[in-house]
C-alpha positions as CSV (number, residue, x, y, z in Angstrom):
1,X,-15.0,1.1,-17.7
2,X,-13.3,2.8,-20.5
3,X,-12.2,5.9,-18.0
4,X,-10.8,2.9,-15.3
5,X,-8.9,1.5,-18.5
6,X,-7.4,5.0,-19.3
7,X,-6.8,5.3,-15.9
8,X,-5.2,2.3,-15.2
9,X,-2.5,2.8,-17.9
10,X,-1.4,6.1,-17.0
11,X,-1.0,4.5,-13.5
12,X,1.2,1.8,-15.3
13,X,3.2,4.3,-17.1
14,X,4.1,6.6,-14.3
15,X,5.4,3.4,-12.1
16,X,7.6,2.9,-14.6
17,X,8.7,6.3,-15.0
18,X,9.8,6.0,-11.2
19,X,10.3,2.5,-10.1
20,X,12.9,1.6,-12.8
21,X,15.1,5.2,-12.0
22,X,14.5,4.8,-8.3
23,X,16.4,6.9,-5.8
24,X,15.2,10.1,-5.3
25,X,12.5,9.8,-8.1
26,X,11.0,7.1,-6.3
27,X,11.3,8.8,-3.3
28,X,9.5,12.0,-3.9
29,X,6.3,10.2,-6.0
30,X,6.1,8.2,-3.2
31,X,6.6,10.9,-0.4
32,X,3.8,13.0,-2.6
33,X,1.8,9.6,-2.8
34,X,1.9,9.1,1.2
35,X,0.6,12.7,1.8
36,X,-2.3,12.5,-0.3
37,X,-3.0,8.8,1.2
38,X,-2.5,10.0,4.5
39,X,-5.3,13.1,4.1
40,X,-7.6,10.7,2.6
41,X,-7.2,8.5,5.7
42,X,-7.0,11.6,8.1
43,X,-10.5,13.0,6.2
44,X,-12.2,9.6,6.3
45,X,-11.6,9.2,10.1
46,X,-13.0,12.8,10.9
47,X,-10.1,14.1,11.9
48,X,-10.6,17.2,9.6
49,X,-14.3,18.4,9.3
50,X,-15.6,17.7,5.6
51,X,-14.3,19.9,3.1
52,X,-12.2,21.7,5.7
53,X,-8.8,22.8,5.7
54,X,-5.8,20.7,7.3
55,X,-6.0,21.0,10.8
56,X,-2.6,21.1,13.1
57,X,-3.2,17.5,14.1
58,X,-2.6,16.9,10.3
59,X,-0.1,19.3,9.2
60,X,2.1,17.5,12.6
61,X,1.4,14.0,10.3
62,X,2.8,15.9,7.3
63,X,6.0,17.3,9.2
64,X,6.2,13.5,10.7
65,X,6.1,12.2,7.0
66,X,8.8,14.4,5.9
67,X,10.8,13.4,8.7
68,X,10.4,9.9,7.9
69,X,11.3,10.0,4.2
70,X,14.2,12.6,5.0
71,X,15.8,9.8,7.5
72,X,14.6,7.0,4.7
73,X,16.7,7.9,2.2
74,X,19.5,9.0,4.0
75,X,20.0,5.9,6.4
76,X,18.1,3.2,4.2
77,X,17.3,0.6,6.6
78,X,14.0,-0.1,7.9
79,X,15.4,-0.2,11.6
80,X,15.5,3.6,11.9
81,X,11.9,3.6,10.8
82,X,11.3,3.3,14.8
83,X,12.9,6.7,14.8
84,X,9.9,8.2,12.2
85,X,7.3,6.7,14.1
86,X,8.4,8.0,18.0
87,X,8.5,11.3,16.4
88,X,5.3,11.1,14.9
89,X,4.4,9.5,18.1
90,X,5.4,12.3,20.2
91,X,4.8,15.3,18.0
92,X,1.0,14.9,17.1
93,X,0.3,14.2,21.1
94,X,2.4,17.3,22.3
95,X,0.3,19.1,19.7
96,X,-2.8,17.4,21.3
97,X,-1.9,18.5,24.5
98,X,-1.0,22.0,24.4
99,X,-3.9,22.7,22.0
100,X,-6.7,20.6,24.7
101,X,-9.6,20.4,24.0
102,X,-9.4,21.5,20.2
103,X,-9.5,17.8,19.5
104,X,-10.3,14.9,21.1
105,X,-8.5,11.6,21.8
106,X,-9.5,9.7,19.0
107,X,-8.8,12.0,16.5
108,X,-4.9,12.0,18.0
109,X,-5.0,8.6,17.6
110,X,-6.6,8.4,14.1
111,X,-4.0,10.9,12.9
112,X,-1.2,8.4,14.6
113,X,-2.9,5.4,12.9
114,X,-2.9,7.2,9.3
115,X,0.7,7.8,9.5
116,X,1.2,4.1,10.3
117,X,-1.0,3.1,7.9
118,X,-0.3,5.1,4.5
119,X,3.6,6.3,4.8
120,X,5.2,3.9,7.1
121,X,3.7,0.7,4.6
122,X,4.5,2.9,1.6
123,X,7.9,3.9,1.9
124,X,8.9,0.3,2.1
125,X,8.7,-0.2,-1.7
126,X,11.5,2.1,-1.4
127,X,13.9,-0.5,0.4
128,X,12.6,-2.4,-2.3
129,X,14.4,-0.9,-4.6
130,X,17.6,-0.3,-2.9
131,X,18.1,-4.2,-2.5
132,X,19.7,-6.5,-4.8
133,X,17.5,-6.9,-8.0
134,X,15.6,-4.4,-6.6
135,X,14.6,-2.8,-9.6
136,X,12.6,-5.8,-10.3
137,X,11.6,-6.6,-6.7
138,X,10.1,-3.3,-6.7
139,X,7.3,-4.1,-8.7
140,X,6.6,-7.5,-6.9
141,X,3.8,-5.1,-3.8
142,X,1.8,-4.4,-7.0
143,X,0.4,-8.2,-7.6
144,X,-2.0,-7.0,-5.8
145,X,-3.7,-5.6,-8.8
146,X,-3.3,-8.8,-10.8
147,X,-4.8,-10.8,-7.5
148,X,-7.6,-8.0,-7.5
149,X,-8.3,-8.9,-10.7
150,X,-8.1,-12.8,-10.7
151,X,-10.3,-12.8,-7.6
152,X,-12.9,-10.4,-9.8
153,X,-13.4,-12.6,-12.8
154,X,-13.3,-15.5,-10.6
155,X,-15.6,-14.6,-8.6
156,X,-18.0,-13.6,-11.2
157,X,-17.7,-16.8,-13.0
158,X,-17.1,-19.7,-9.9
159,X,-18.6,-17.1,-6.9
160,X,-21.0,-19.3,-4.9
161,X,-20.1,-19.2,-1.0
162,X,-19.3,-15.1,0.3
163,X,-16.4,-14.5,1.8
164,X,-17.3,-11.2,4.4
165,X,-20.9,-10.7,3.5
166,X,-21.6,-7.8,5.9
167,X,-18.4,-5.8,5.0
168,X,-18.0,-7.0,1.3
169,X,-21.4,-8.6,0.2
170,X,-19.9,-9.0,-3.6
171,X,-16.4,-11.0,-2.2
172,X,-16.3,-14.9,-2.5
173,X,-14.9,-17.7,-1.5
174,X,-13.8,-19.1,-5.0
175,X,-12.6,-15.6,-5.9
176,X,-10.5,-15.4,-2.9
177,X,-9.0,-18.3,-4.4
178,X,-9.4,-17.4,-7.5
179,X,-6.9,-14.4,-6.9
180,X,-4.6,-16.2,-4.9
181,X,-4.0,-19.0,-8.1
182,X,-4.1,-16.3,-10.3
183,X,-1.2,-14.5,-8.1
184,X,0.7,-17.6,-7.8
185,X,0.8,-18.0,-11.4
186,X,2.1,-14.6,-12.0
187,X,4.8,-14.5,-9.7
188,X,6.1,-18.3,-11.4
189,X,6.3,-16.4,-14.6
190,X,8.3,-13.7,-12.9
191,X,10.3,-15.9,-11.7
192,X,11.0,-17.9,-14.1
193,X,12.4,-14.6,-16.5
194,X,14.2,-13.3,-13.4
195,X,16.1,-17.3,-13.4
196,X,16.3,-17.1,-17.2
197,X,17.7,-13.9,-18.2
198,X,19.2,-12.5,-15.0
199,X,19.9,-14.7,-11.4
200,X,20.4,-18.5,-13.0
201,X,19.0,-19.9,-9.7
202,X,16.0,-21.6,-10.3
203,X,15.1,-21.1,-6.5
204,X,14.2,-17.6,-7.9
205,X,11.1,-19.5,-8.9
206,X,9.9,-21.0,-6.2
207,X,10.7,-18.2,-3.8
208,X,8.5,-15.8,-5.9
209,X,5.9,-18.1,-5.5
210,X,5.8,-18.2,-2.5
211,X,6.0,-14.4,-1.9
212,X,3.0,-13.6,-4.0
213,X,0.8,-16.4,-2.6
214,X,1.3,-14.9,0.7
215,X,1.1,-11.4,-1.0
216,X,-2.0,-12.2,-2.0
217,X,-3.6,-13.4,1.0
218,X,-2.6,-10.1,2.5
219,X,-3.3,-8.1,-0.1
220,X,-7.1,-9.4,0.3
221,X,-6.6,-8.6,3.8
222,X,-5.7,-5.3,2.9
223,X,-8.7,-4.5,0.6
224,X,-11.0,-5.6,3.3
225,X,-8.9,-3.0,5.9
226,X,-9.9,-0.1,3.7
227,X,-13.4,-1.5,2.7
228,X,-14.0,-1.9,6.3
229,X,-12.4,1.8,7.2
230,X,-15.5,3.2,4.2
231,X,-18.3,1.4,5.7
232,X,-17.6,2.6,9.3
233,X,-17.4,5.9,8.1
234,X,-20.2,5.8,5.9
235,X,-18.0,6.8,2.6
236,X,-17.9,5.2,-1.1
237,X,-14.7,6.6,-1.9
238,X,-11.9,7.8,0.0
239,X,-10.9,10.5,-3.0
240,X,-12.0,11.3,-6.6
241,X,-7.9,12.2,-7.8
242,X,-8.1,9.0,-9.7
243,X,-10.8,9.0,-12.5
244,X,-12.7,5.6,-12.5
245,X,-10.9,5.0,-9.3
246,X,-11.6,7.2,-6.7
247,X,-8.3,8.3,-4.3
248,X,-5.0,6.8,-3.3
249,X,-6.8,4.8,-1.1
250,X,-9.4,3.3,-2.9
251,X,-6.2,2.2,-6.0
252,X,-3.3,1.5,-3.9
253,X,-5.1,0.0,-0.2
254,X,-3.8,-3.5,-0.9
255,X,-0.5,-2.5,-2.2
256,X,-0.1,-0.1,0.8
257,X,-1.0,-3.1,3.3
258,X,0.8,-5.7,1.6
259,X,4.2,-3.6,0.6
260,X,6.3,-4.5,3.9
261,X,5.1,-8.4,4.2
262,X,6.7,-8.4,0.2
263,X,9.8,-6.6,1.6
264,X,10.4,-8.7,4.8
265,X,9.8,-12.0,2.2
266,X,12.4,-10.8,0.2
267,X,14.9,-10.4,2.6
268,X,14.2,-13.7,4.3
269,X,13.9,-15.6,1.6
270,X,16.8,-13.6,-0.4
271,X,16.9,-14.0,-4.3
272,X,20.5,-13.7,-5.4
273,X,22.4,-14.9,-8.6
């Protein structure tokens, strides 16, 4: 627990060393981020052989990522993000092709998927950031640790009914819920500071609330995506780079799956002064 605790702060304190300068800071922890997610993914699925060396399937994923956060910060606008993914698209089955039968459909398709998955979802706390009050907005994909949390102590004290009992025998109900209020409550306190000290619209209130109780929901979703990707694959932990942790994956799975539905909130729902 202690190692987690450590763990957890330095997480805290290099999000902050990033998400408040944004630009190309953000850019490049979160393009380094989205590679190492993306192997974990890409080594989970089988598309490289445990403990082997990136295969070309993968290294056409990392050229495709590049690509993507290249055009990213240049364009900024999640339109051209169609662009990233044809190109990924195309370039990881032209290397399936013309290498036939080095790898197999699937593991084409796997490699597509991780690229979808880990960078694509990532790079939109990035937009984040760029938009009005962004700098706090930013932060807003992360609830998913304080819903993580909720739905833990929750579930440990009011856990009766099991949510997913084949994939996640130790998920309730009642912590399901328990996250989402705790969530919810969070994202009124934001709010309310944001309407206090910076927007003066109250609305700033209620539409965080509503972002994070959606968040939350598919946050959990998110959890169960990655739990469920583990116990396919017969793995505990998709990485050991995060002591107490595991890997990217096994930290930042909700806040990868949940990152765009927070972006696509905020632009509906637009909080402005």
């Amino acid at each position: 627990m202690k190692t987690r605790v450590i763990s957890g702060i330095i997480i805290a304190i290099v999000l902050a060393a990033v998400l408040i300068p944004g630009g190309y800071v953000l850019a490049a922890a979160l393009l380094i981020v989205s590679m190492i997610g993306f192997s974990e993914v890409t080594g989970a699925l089988g598309v490289r052989e445990n403990g082997g060396k990136f295969n070309l399937l993968e290294i056409c994923g990392f050229i495709s990522i590049i690509v993507h956060y290249v055009q990213m910060v240049l364009i900024r606008d999640y339109r051209y993000f169609v662009f990233a993914i044809m190109f990924a698209f195309f370039l990881i089955m032209v290397c399936y092709v013309l290498t036939f039968p080095r790898f197999t459909a699937s593991q084409a398709i796997y490699t597509f998927f991780a690229f979808l998955y880990v960078p694509i979802n990532l790079s939109f706390i990035f937009l984040l950031r760029i938009r009005p009050l962004g700098i706090y907005l930013a932060w807003i994909p992360f609830i998913a640790w304080v819903c993580d949390t909720c739905a833990y102590f929750a579930g440990r004290a009011f856990g009766r009914h099991k949510l997913v009992p084949v994939l996640s025998p130790k998920k309730t109900v009642e912590g399901a819920v328990g996250g989402t209020l705790g969530a919810v409550a969070v994202g009124a306190i934001f709010g309310y500071l944001l309407y206090r000290n910076k927007t003066g619209n109250i609305d700033a209130v209620y539409m965080l609330m509503i972002i994070t109780f959606v968040g939350s929901i598919i946050s959990q979703i998110g959890d169960l995506v990655a739990s469920g990707i583990k116990r396919n694959h017969n793995i505990k932990d998709y990485g050991h780079l995060i002591p107490g942790h595991g890997g990217i994956m096994d930290r930042f799975d909700s806040v990868i799956f949940v990152t765009p539905c927070i972006y696509f909130l905020s632009v509906i729902l637009s909080i402005t002064t």
